[in-house]
C-alpha positions in Angstrom: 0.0 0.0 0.0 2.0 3.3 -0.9 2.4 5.7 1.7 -0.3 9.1 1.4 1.3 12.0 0.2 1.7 13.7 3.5 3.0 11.0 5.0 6.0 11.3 2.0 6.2 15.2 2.8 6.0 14.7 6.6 9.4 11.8 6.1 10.9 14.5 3.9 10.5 17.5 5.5 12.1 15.1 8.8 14.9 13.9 7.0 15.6 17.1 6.3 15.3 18.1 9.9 17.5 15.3 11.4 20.8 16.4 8.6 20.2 20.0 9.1 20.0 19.9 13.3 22.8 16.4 12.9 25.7 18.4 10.5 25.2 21.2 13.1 25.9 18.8 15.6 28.6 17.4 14.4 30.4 21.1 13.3 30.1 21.4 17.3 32.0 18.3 18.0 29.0 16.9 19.7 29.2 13.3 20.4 26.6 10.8 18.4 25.5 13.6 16.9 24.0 12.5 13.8 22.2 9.9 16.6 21.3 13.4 18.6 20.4 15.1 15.6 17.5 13.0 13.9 16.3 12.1 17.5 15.7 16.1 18.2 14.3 16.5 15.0 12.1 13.4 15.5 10.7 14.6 19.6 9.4 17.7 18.1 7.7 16.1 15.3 6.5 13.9 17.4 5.3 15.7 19.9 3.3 17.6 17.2 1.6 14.7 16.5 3.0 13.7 13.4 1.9 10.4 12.4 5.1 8.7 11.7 6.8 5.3 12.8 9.9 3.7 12.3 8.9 0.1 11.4 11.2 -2.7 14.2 12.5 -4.5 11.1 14.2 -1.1 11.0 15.2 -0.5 14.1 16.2 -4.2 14.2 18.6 -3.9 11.7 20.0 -0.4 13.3 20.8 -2.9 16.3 23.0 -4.9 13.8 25.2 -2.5 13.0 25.6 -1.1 16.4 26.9 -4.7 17.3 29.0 -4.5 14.7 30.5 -1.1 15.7 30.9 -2.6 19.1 32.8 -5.8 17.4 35.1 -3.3 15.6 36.5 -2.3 18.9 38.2 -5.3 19.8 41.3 -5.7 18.4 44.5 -8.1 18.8 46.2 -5.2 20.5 43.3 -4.7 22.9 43.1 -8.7 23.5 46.5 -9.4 24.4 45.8 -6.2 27.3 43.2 -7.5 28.7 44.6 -11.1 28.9 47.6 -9.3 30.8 45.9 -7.2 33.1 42.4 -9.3 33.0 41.4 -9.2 36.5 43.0 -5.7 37.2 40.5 -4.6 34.4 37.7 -6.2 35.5 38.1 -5.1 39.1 38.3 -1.7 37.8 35.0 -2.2 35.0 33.7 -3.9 38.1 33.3 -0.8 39.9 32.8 1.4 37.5 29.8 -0.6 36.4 28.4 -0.7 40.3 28.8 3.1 40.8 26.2 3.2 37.8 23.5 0.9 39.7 24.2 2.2 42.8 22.7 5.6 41.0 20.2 3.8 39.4 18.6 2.4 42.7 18.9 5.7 44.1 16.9 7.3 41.4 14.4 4.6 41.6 14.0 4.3 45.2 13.2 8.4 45.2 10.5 8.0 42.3 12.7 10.0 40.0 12.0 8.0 37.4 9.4 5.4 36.7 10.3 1.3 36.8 13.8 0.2 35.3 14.4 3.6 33.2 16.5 4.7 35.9 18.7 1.1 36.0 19.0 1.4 32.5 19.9 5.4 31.7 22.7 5.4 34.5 24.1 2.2 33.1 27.5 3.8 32.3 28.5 3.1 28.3 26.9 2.1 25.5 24.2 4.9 24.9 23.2 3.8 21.6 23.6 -0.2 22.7 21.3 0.8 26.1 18.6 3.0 24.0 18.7 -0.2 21.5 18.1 -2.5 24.4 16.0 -0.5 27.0 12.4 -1.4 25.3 12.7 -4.9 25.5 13.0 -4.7 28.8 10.0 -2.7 30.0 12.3 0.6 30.2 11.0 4.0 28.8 13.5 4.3 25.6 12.6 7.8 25.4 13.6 8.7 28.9 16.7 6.0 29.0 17.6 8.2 25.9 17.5 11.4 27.3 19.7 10.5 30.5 22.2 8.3 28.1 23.0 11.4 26.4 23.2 14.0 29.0 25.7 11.4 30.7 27.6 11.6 27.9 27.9 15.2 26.9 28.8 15.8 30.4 31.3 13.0 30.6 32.6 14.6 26.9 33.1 18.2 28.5 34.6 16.7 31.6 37.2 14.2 30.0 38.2 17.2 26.8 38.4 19.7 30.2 40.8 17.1 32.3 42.4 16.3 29.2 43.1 19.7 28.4 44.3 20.7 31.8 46.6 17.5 32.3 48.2 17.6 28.6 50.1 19.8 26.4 48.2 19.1 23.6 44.8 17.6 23.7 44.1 18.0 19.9 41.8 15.0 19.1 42.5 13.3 15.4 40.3 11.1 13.8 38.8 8.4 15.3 40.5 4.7 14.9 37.4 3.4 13.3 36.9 5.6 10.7 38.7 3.6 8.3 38.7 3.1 4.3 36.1 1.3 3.3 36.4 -1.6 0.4 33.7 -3.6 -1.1 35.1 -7.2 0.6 35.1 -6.1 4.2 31.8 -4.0 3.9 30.0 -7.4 2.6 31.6 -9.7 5.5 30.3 -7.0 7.7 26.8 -7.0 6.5 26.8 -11.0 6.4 27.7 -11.0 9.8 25.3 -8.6 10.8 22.6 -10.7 9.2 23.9 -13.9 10.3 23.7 -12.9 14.0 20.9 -10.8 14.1 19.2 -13.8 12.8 20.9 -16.3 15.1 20.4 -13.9 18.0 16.9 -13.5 17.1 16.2 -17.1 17.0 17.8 -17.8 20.3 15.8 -15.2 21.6 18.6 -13.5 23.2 18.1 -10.3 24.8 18.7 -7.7 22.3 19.5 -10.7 19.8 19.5 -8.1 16.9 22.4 -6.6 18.9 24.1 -9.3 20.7 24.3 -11.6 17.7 26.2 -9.5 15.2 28.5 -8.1 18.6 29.5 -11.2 19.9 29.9 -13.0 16.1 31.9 -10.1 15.4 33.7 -9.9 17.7 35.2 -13.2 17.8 35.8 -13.2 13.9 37.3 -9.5 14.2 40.1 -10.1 16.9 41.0 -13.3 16.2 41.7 -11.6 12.5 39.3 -14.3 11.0 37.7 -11.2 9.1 37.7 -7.4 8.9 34.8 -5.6 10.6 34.4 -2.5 8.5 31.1 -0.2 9.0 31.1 2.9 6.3 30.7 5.6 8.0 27.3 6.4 5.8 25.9 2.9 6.8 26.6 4.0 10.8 25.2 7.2 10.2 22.0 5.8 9.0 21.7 3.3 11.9 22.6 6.2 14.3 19.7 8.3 12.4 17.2 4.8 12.6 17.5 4.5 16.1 17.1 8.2 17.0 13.8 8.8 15.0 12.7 5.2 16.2 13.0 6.9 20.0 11.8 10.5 19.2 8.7 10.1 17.4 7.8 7.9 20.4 7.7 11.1 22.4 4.5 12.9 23.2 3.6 15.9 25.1 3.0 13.8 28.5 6.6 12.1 27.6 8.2 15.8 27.1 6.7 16.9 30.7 7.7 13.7 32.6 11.2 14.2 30.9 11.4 17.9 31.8 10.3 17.0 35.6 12.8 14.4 35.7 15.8 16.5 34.6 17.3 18.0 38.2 17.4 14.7 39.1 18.9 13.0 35.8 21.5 16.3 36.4 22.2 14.9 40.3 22.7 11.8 39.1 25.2 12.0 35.7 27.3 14.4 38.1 27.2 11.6 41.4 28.6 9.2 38.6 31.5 10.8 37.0 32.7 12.0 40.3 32.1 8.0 41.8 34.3 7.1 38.9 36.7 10.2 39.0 37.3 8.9 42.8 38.2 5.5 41.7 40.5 6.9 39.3 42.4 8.6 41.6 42.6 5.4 43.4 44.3 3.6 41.4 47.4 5.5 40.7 48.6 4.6 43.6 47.8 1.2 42.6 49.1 0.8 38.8 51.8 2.8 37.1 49.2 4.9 35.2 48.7 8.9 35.2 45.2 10.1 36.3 44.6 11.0 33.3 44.8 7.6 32.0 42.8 6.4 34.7 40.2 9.3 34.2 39.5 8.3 31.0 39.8 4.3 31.6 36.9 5.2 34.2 35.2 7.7 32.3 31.4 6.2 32.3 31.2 6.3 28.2 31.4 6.7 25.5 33.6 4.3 24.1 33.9 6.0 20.9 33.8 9.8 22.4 36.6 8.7 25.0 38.7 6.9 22.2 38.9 10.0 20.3 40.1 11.9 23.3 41.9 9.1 24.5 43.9 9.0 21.0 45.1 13.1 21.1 46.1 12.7 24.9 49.3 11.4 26.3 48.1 8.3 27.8 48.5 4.6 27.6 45.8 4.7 24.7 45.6 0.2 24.5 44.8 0.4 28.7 42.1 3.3 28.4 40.1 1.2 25.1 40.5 -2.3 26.7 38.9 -1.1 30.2 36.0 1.0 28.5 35.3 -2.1 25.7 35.5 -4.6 28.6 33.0 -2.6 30.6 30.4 -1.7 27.6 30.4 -6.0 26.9 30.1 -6.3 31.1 27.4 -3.4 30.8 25.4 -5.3 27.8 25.1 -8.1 29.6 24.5 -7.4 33.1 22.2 -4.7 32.2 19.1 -6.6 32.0 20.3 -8.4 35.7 20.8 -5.0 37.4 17.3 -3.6 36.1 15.9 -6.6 36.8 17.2 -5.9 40.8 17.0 -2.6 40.9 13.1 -3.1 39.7 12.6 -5.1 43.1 14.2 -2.6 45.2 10.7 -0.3 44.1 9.0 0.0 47.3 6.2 -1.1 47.1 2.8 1.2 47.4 0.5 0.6 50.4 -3.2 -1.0 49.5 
């Protein structure tokens, strides 16, 4: 059945929107902006009413790639680190990961937010990845959105400001993943996005669309079985997929409950980055690392904001990207555990 010819105008005039508000973005240096971007664009059309949803086969797919992106972050380089430090690393993603809930129950004990939104917006990492996998799990994806990304921002200003402050030079170069793209590697990429997405899916794995293609990736990309290599226009598009996918879902009820919840989200983000700002100054006296490689080792996402800075810094860049890509794999999968305990510590109304 074609689509009615407002409908058309209304996508259009969106698209439109989402590159004007996500190239703006982006000339800021925002992170995830053409995520940000279309996901703006999207709340206010949505909360104009405009009749438009993104379909899940969609959004599905969007999860694909973003498991993919997380794939392309393990490397041999990053492997043999975290087989040398393993339980160092996972002491310190331990904690890291606990300051987050420890948040989260806070904010859901005080009503801040309603049922798991709060477990799953302070989960510290993987925005995009905890946006993807918040619905599934009975979360508000709207509001899980709207804390991911004041977290990061904040964490952004704080790490380029400590970075600045602690470095001669904190000029950030281009990203490690932004590599050349060629036909071979793009078509293994996409076949192993479809393979496990589909394999996911069929195991009924939490997330599968996501998990799949991350973990099948993963494995195949640091073992140097095969190259996982996103183009940045394909990673653009799931970014934009997933943002109008949340936005339109807003209303004017979600905008208000979002607005009241802010001082608290605010509270929150800043009890975080100080939690893990305290641990990093821990452990230099327990590892031969500056604080500023600590800082941004503990740095609560994300992994693709704090690689950038991590790269135009003078730290120990392979100790920084192992910690943060441990903890967004520990924060995938003990998400759904923590919201899933942090949902029983609700108190419970009187009858």
């Amino acid at each position: 059945m074609p689509f009615p010819t407002r409908t058309i105008a209304l996508w259009a005039a969106l698209i439109a929107a989402s590159a004007l508000l996500g190239f703006g973005l982006k000339l800021a240096q925002f992170p995830a902006a053409l995520l940000l971007g279309p996901m703006v664009a999207a709340i206010v059309f949505g909360v104009r009413g405009a009749p438009l949803r993104m379909p899940k086969p969609a959004f599905q797919a969007a999860q694909a790639m973003i498991g993919c992106m997380v794939a392309h972050a393990i490397t041999a380089e990053i492997t043999k680190t975290l087989i040398a430090d393993g339980p160092l690393i996972l002491l310190v993603v331990g904690v890291t990961v606990l300051a987050g809930a420890l948040v989260g129950l806070i904010l859901t004990r005080l009503r801040v937010l309603p049922g798991t939104t709060a477990a799953w917006g302070s989960s510290p990492g993987g925005a995009a990845a905890m946006v993807a996998m918040a619905e599934e799990y009975g979360s508000d994806p709207r509001l899980v959105a709207f804390m991911q990304y004041v977290r990061v921002a904040a964490v952004v200003l704080s790490a380029s400001l400590v970075a600045r402050l602690l470095t001669d030079s904190a000029t950030a170069g281009p990203p490690a993943a932004a590599e050349a793209a060629t036909f071979l590697p793009v078509l293994v990429t996409l076949a192993v996005a479809a393979v496990g997405a589909g394999v996911g899916l069929w195991l009924r794995l939490p997330a599968g669309a996501l998990i799949g293609p991350m973990l099948l990736g993963a494995a195949l990309h640091a073992t140097g079985v095969a190259s996982i290599t996103l183009p940045l226009p394909i990673l653009e598009l799931a970014y934009a997929t997933i943002g109008w996918y949340v936005g339109l879902r807003f209303t004017r009820e979600t905008l208000r409950a979002t607005l009241h919840a802010l001082p608290g989200i605010l509270v929150a983000t800043l009890a975080v980055i100080l939690l893990c700002a305290g641990w990093a100054l821990g452990l230099t006296h327990l590892l031969a690392i500056d604080f500023l490689t600590a800082f941004l080792a503990t740095s609560p996402g994300g992994l693709d904001s704090v690689a950038i800075i991590a790269v135009g810094s003078k730290v120990d860049v392979s100790f920084v990207l192992a910690v943060q890509t441990l903890r967004l794999f520990v924060v995938l999968i003990t998400g759904p555990l923590l919201a899933k305990w942090i949902a029983r510590a609700v108190p419970q109304e009187p009858a």
